[in-house]
C-alpha positions in Angstrom: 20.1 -54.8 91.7 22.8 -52.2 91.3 22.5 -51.6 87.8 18.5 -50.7 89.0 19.9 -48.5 91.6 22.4 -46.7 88.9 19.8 -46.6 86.3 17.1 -44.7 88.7 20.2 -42.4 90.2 20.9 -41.4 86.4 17.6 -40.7 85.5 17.1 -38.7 88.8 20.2 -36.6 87.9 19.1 -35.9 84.3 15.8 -35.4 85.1 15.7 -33.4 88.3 15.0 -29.7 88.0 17.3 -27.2 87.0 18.4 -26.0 90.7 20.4 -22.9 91.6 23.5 -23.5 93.4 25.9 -21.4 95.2 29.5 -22.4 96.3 31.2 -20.9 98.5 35.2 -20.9 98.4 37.9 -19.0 99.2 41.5 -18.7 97.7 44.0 -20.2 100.4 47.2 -22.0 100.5 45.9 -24.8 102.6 42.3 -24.6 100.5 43.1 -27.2 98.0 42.9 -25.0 95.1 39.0 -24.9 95.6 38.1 -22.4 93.8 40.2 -24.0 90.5 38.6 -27.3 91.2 34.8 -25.4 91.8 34.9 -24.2 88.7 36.0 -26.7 87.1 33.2 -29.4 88.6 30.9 -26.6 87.7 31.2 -26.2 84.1 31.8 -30.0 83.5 29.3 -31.5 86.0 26.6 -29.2 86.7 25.9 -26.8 84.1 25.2 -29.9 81.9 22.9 -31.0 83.7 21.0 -27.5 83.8 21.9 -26.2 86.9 22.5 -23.0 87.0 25.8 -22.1 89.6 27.0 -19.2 90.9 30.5 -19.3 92.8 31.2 -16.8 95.6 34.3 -16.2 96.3 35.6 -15.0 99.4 38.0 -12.3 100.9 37.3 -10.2 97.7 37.4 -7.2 97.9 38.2 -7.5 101.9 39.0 -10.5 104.0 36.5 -12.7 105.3 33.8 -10.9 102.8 32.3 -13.2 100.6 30.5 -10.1 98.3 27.4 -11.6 96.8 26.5 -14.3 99.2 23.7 -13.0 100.5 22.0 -12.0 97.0 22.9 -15.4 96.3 21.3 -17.0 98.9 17.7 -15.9 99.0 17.0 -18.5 95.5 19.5 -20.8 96.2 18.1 -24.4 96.0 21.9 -25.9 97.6 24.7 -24.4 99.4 28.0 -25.7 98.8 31.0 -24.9 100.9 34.3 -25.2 100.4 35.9 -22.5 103.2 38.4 -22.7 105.8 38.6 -20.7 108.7 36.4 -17.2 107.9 34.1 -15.5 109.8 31.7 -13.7 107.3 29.8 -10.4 108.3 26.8 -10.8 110.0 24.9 -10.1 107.2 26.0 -12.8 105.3 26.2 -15.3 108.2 22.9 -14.7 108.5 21.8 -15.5 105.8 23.8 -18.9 105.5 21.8 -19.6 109.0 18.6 -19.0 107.4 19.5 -20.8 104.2 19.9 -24.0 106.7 16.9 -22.8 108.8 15.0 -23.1 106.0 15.3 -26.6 105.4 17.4 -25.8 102.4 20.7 -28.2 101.9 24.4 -27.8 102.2 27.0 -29.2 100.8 30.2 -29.8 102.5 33.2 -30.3 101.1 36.8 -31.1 102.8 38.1 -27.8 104.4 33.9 -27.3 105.6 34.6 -29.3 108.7 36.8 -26.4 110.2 34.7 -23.2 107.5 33.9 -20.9 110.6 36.6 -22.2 113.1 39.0 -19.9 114.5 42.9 -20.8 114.9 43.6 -21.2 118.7 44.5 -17.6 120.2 43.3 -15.9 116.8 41.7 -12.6 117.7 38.4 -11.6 115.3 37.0 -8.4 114.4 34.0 -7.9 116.1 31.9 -7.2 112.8 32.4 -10.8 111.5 31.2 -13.7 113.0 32.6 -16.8 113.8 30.6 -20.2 113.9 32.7 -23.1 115.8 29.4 -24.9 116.4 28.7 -25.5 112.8 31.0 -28.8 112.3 29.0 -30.6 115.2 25.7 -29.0 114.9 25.4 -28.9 111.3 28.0 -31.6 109.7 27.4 -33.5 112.7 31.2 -34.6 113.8 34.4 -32.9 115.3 37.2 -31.4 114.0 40.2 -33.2 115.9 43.0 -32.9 113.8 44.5 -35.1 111.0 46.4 -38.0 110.2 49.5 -38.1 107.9 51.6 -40.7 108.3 49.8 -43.8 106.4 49.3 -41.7 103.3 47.8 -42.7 100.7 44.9 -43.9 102.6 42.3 -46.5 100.8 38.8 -46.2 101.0 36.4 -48.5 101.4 32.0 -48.4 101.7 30.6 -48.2 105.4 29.2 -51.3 106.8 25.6 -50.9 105.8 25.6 -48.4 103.1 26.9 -51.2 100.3 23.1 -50.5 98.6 23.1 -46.6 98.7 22.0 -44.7 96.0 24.4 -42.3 96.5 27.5 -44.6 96.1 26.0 -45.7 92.5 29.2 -45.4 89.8 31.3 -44.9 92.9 34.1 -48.1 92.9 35.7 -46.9 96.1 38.8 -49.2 95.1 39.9 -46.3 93.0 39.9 -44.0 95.3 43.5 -43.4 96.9 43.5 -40.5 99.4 47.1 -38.6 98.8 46.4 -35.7 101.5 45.4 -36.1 104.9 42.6 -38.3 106.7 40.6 -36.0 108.9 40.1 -37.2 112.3 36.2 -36.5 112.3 34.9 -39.9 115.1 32.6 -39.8 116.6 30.1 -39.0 114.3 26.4 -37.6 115.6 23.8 -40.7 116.3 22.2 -39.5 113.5 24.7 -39.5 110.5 25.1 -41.8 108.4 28.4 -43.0 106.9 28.8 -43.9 103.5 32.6 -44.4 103.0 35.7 -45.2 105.4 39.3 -43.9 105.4 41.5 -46.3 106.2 45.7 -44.9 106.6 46.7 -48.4 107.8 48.7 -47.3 110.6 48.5 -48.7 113.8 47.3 -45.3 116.0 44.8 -44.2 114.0 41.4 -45.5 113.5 39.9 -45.6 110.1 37.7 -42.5 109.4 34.6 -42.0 107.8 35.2 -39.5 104.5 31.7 -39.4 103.7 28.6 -39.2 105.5 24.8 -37.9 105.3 22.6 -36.7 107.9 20.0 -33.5 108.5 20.2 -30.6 110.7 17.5 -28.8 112.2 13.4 -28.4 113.0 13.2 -28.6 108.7 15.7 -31.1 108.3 17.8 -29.6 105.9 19.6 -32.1 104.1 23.2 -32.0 105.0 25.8 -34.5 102.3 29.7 -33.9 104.1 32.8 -35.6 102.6 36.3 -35.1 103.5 37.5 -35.9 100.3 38.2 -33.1 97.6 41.8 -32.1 98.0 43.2 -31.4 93.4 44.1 -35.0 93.5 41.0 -36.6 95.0 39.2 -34.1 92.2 41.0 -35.6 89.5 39.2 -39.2 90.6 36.4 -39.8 88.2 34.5 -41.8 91.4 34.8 -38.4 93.9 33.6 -36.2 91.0 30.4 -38.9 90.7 30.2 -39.2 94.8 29.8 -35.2 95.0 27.7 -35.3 91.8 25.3 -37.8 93.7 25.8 -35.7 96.7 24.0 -32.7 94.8 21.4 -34.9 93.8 20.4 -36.1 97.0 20.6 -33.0 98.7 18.3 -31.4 95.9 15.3 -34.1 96.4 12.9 -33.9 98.7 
């Protein structure tokens, strides 16, 4: 049975549409490198397959700009974003709203769970726009911190999701997570987890890394893992669980 599963997840990956996909990242000490790591998942995952990917990539020419992003986003089939903490001009918030609005997916990857948050205390400008709603409303969990003392932390599948197509090639035994477990429970009612985090410690719950749901009146689909820090990146199973990611966000 999972063979069948991985055989029809293939062929849907090879022989889905070309799509048009825009991520967004941003160069930042505590940004895991994304926009290396983007690139590189780009040109060695994606593009083979015929997608055609456009990275935006923020605070150039001015903080918190991400120049392009709106262009980008009136053909784009899937958002992905890999941000932390900026507040884009209202343009281009805008148009990330009506991206989602539109039923059209987003991909979330690590550092998304806190994209739009501001620090505690930080003062914005008032012509960019911040969006602390978006990791409840639209990822569907918190953001309550992290946990870093039973690093590395294993992973293991969520109870129920052992037959997911988008866990086909994954073998979560190889995946070690070296950076911190986000603290992301409770999840909304209407997520659903595909793997767990487990630091082994005995204060911390395990976490879910991965998890599915959709957001809004046209259900755009919404794929969110934790996972994605250089190291997790260099894992062949995360590169297949965000390549699977894409292609379930991309059919309808």
């Amino acid at each position: 049975m999972k063979h069948i599963i991985l055989t029809l997840l293939l062929g849907l990956i090879t022989a889905a549409p070309a799509a048009n996909i825009v991520i967004m990242v941003v160069e930042d000490p505590n940004n895991y490198e994304a926009p290396r790591t983007m690139r590189d998942f780009a040109e060695k995952q994606l593009k083979p397959l015929g997608h055609q990917v456009r990275i935006i990539e923020g605070d150039k020419p001015q903080p918190h700009h991400f120049t392009g992003l709106v262009e980008a986003l009136k053909d784009a089939d899937l958002l992905v974003l890999f941000s932390r903490r900026r507040f884009p001009p209202k343009d281009q918030m805008a148009a990330i709203r009506a991206h989602l609005d539109a039923g059209r997916p987003l991909l979330g990857i690590r550092t998304a769970n806190h994209a739009f948050i501001p620090k505690p205390n930080e003062v914005v400008d008032p012509g960019l726009v911040p969006w602390p709603e978006f990791t409840d409303a639209v990822l569907g969990a918190p953001n309550t911190g992290y946990e870093t003392k039973g690093l590395p932390y294993t992973v293991s599948i969520a109870p129920g999701a052992e037959n997911s197509p988008l866990l086909a090639g994954v073998n979560p035994a190889n995946i070690l997570g070296s950076q911190s477990l986000y603290k992301v429970l409770p999840l909304a009612a209407d997520a659903t987890p595909l793997l767990i985090g487990n630091a082994k410690t005995d204060t911390s719950p395990p976490m879910p890394v991965a998890w599915t749901r959709s957001f809004g009146a046209n259900k755009a689909r919404i794929f969110y893992t934790s996972l994605g820090a250089p190291e997790d990146m260099q894992i062949a199973d995360v590169r297949r669980l965000l390549l699977n990611g894409v292609a379930w966000t991309l059919t309808n």
